[in-house]
C-alpha positions as CSV (number, residue, x, y, z in Angstrom):
1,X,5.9,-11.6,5.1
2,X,3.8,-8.4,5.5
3,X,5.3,-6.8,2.1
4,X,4.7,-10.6,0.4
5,X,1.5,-10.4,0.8
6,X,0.8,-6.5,0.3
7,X,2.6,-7.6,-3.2
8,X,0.6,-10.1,-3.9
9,X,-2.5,-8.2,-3.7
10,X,-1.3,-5.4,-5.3
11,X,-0.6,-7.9,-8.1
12,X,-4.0,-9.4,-8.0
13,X,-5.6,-5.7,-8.2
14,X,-3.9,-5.2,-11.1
15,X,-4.7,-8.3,-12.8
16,X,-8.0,-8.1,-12.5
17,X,-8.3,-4.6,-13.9
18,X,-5.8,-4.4,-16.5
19,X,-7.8,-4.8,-19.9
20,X,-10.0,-2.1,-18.6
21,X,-11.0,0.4,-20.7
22,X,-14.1,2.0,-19.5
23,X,-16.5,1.9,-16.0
24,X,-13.8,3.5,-14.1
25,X,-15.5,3.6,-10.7
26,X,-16.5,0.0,-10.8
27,X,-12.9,-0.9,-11.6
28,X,-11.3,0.8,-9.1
29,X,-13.5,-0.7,-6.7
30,X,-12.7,-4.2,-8.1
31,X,-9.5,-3.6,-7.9
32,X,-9.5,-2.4,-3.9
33,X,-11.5,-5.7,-3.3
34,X,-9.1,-7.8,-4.8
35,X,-6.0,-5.8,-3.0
36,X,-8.0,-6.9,0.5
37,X,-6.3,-10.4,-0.3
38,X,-3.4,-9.0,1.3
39,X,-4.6,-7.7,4.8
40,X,-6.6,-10.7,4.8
41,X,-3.4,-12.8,4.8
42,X,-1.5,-10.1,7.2
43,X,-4.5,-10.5,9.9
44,X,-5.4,-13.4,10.1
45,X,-2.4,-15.7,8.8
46,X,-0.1,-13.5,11.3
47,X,2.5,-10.7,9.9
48,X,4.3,-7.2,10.9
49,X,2.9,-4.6,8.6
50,X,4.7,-1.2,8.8
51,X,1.4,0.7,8.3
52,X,-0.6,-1.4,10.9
53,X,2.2,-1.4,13.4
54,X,1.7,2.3,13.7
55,X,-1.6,1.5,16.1
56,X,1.1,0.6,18.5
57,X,1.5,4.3,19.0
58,X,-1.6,3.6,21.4
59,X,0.7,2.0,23.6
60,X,2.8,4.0,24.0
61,X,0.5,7.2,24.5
62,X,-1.0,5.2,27.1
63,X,3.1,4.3,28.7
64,X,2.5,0.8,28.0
65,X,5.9,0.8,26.0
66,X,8.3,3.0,25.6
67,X,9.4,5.1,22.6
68,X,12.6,3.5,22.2
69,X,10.5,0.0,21.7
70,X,8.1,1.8,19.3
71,X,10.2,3.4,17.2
72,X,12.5,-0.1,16.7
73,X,9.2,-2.1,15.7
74,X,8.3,0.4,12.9
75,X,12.1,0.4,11.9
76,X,12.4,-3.4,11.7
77,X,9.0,-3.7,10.2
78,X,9.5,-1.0,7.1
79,X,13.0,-2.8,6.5
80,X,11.5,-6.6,6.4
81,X,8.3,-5.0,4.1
82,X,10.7,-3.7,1.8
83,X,13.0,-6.5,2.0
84,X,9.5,-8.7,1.2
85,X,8.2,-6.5,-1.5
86,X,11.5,-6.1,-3.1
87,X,11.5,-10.4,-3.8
88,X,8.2,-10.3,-4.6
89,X,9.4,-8.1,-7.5
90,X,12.1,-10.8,-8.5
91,X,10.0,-13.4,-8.5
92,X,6.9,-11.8,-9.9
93,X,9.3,-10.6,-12.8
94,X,10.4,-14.2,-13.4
95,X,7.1,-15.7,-13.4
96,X,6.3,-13.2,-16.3
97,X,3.0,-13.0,-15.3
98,X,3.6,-9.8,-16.6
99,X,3.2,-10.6,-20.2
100,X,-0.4,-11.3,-19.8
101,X,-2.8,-9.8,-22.2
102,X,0.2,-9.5,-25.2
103,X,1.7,-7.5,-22.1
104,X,-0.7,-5.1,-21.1
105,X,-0.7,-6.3,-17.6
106,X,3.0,-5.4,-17.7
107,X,1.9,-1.7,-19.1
108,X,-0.3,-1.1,-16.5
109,X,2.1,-1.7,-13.7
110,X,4.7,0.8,-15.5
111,X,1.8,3.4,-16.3
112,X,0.6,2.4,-12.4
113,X,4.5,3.5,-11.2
114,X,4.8,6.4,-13.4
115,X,2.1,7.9,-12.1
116,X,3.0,7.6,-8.6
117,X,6.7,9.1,-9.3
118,X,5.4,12.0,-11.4
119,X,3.1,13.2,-8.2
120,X,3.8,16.4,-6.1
121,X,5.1,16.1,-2.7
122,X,2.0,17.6,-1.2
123,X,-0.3,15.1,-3.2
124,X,1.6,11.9,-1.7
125,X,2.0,13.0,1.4
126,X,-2.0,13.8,1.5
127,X,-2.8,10.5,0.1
128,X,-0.5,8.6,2.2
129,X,-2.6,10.6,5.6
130,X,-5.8,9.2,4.0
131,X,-4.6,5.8,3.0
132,X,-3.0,4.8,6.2
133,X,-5.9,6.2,8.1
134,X,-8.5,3.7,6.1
135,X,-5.7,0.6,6.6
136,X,-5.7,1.4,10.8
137,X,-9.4,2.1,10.8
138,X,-9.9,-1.7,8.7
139,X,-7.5,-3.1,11.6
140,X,-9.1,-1.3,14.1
141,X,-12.9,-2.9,13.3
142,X,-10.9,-6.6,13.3
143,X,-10.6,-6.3,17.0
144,X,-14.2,-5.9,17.2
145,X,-14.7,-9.7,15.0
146,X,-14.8,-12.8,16.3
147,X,-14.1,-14.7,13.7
148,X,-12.3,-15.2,10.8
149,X,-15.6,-14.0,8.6
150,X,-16.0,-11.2,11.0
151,X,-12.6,-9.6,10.3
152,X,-13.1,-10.9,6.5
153,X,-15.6,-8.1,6.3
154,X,-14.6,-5.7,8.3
155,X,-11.2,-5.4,6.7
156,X,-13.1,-5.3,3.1
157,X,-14.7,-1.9,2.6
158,X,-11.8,0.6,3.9
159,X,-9.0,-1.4,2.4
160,X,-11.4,-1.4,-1.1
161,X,-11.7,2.1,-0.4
162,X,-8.5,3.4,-0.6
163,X,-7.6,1.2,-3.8
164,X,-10.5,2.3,-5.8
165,X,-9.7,6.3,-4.5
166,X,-5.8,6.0,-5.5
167,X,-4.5,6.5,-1.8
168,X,-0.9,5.8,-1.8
169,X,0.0,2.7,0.0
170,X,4.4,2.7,1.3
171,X,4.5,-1.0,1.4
172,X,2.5,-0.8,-2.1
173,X,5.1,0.9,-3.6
174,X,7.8,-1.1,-2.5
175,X,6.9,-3.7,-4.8
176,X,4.5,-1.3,-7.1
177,X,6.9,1.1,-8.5
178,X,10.5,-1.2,-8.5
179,X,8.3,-3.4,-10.9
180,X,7.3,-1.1,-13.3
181,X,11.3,0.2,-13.2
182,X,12.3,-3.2,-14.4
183,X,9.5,-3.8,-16.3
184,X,10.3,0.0,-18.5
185,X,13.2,-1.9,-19.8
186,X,11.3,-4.7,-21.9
187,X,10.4,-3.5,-25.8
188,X,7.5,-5.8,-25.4
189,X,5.9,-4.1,-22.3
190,X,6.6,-0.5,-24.0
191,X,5.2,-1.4,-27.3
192,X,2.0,-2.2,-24.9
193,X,1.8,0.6,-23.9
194,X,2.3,2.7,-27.3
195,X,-0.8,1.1,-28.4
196,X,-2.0,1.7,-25.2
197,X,-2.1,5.3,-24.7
198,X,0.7,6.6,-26.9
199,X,4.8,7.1,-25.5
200,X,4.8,7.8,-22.6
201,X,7.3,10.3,-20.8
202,X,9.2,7.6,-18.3
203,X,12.1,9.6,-17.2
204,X,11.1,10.1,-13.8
205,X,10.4,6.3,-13.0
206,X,13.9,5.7,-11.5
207,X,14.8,3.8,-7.6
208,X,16.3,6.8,-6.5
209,X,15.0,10.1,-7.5
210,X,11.8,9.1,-9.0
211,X,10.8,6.3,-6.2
212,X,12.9,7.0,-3.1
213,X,12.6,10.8,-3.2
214,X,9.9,12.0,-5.2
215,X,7.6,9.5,-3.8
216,X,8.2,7.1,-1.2
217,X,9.4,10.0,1.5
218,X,6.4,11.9,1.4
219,X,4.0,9.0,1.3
220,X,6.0,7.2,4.5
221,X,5.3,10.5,6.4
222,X,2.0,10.4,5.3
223,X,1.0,7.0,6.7
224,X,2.7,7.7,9.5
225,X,0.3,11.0,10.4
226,X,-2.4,9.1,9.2
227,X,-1.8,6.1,11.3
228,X,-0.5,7.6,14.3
229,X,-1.6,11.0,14.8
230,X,-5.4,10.7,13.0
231,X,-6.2,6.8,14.4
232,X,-4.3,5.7,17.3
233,X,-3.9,9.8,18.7
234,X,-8.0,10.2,18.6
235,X,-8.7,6.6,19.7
236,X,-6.6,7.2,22.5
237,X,-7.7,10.7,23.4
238,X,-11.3,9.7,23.5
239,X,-11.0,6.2,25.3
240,X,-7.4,6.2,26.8
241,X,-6.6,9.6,27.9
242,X,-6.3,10.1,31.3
243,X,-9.4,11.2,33.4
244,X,-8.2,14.4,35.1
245,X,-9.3,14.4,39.1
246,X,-12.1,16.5,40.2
């Protein structure tokens, strides 16, 4: 369910900003306010989202659970996201909500996915640190609501903030960048994006080399420092570590 609804906002956030054309800032942030849709619907209507999951590492730095068990909920929560985002694409593709706007909306998501491929290793894997950091930190401030409203607003700025900065989100671009692969293939959607900005150099927006290795390795090891090492590590160090004995 998790990678449904990451898909579904990442959808909305680029509806709502495709016909853009100037006020970038104020987009972007638009756009990240639109995208809290999803956590929204993770926290509070109940799902397993990789990136979350990885404050369970607090657990298990405190011997709560074991490795083993840790390890097995991130595994099984990365396949079902993917499994989610990837019929989110199908169905997404079908609706052709993507011809919006003579099909800008459909350029957007391929320029969106191009970008993300053509990015160095380095880059991803810096924006994954800082974007999995902001989604723990939004989860983090929810335990601290009491209701629905509470955790409304708490999830809204640091998920808005690492749309409208460009942090790269895994389960994102699970759905983000197979979309804009399928979507590459439509004469429509490229003529969009001729008129657009010009052709465009889509070589590099393939599953494999372009999406699997180029982008989604680095950025999965970036949410995972981010979440685990930045969050739940210093969270635990300062409030869980154990006192040493005078």
């Amino acid at each position: 369910l998790a990678g449904v609804f990451i898909a579904l906002g990442a959808q909305l956030s680029m509806l709502v900003t495709h016909t853009a054309t100037s006020n970038f800032g104020v987009n972007q942030v638009i756009g990240g306010a639109a995208f809290t849709l999803a956590l929204v619907l993770i926290v509070i209507a109940g799902a397993e989202l990789f990136t979350g999951n990885c404050l369970i590492a607090m657990s298990f730095m405190a011997r709560k659970i074991t490795g083993r068990d840790f390890a097995k909920n991130l595994i099984i929560s990365f396949i079902g996201n993917f499994i989610g985002a990837l019929t989110l694409v199908l169905w997404i593709y079908n609706s052709k909500q993507w011809a919006f706007s003579n099909y800008l909306l459909g350029a957007k998501i391929v320029l969106a996915a191009n970008d993300k491929v053509n990015l160095s290793f380095g880059v991803a894997f810096t924006r994954g640190v800082l974007c999995n950091a902001l989604v723990c930190l939004g989860i983090w401030l929810c335990y601290s609501g009491r209701s629905n409203l509470d955790k409304i607003l708490a999830l809204l700025w640091p998920i808005t903030c690492l749309i409208a900065c460009g942090f790269e989100h895994c389960v994102v671009n699970m759905w983000l960048i197979p979309m804009g692969i399928v979507l590459k293939g439509n004469s429509s959607v490229l003529a969009a994006i001729e008129k657009v900005q010009g052709k465009a150099d889509l070589s590099n927006l393939t599953f494999f080399n372009g999406f699997m290795i180029d982008n989604l390795v680095p950025v999965v090891l970036g949410n995972l420092f981010g979440g685990i090492v930045l969050i739940a590590g210093v969270y635990w160090f300062i409030y869980l570590r154990p006192s040493k004995k005078i």
